[in-house]
Z-matrix of the N, CA and C atoms (Angstrom, degrees):
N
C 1 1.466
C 2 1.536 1 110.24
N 3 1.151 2 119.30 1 -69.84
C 4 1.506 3 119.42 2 162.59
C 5 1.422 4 132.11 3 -43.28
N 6 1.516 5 115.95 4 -20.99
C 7 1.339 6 121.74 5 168.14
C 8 1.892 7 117.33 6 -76.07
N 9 1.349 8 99.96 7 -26.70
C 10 1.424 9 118.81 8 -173.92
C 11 1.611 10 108.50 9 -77.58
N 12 1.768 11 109.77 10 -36.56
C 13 1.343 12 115.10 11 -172.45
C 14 1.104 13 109.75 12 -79.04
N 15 1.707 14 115.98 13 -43.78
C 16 1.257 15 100.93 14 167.05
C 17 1.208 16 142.29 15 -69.22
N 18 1.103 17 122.95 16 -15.68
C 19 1.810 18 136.61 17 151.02
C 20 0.883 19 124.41 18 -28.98
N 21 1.812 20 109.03 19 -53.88
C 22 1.676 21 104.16 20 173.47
C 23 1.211 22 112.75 21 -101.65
N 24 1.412 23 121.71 22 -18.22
C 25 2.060 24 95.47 23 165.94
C 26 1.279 25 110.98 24 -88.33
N 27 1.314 26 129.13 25 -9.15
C 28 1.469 27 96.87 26 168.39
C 29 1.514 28 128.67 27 -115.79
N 30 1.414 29 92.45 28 37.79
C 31 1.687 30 105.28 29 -164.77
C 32 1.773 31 86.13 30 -86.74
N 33 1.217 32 114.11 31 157.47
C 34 1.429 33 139.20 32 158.44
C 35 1.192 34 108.50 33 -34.73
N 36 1.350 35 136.20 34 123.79
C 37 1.475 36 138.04 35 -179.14
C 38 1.440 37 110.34 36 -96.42
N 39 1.604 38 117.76 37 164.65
C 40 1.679 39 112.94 38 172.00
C 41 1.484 40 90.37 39 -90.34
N 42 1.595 41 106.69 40 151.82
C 43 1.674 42 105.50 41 176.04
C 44 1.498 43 125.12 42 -76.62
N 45 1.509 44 100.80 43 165.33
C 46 1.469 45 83.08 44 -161.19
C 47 1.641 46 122.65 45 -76.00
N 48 1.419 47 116.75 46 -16.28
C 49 1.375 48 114.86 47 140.19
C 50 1.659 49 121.70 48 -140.88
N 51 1.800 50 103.69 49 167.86
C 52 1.423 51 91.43 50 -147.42
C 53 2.023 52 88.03 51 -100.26
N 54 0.860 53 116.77 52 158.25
C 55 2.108 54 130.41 53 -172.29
C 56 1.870 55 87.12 54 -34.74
N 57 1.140 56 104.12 55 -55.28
C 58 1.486 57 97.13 56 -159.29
C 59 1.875 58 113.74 57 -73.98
N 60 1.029 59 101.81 58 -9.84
C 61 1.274 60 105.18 59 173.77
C 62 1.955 61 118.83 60 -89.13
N 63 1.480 62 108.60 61 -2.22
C 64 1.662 63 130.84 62 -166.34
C 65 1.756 64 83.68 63 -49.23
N 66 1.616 65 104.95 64 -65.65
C 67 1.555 66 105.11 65 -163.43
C 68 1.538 67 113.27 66 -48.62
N 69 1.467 68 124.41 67 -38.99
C 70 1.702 69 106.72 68 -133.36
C 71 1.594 70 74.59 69 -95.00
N 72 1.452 71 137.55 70 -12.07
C 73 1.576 72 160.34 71 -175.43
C 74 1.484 73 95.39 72 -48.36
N 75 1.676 74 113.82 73 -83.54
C 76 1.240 75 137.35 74 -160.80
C 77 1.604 76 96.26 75 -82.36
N 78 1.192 77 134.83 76 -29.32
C 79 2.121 78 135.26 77 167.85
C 80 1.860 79 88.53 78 -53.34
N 81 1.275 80 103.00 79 -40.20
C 82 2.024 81 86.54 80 -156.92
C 83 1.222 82 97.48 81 -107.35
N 84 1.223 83 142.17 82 -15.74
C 85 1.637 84 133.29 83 121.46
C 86 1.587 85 130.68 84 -11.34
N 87 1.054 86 105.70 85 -55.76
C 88 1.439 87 120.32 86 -170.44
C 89 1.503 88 97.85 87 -101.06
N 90 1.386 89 125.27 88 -18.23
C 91 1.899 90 101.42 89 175.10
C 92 1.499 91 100.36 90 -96.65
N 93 1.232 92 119.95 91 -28.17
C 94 1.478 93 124.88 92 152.58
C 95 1.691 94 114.57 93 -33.01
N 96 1.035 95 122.00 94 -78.06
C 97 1.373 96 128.52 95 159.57
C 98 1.521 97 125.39 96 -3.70
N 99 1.675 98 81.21 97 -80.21
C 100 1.599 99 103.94 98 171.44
C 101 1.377 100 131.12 99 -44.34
N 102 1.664 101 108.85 100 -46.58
C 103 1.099 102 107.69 101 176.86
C 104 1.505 103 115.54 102 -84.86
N 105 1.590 104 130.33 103 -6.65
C 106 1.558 105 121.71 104 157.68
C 107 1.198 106 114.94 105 -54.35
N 108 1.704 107 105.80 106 -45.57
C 109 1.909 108 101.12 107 -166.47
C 110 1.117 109 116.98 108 -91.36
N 111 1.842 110 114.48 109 6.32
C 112 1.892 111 121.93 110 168.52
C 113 2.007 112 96.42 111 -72.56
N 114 1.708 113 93.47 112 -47.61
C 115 1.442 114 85.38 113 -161.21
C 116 1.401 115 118.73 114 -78.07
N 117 1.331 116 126.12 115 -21.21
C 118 1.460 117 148.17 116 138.07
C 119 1.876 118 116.60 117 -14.66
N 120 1.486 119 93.77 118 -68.62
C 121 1.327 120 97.28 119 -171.49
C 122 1.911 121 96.28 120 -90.84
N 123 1.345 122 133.23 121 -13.21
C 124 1.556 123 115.80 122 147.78
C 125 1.198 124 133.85 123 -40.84
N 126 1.917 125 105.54 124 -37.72
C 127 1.323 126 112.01 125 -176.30
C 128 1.555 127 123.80 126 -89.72
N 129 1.595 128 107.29 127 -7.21
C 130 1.413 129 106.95 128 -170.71
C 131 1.275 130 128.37 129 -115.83
């Protein structure tokens, strides 16, 4: 049991994102954004 657990938590992980994915990352970051401080400044 313990040989098995440690296998998968301490095995090498895939990262959490891969170079080519940087752009579409920081595009839905920033419309994310956008749309807090549209609905933000709707409400205030």
């Amino acid at each position: 049991m313990w040989r098995r657990l440690r296998r998968r938590t301490m095995a090498p992980s895939r990262p959490a994102i891969y170079p080519e994915q940087l752009g579409l990352v920081l595009i839905s970051l920033a419309v994310i954004a956008f749309g807090a401080y549209a609905l933000i400044r709707a409400f205030v």
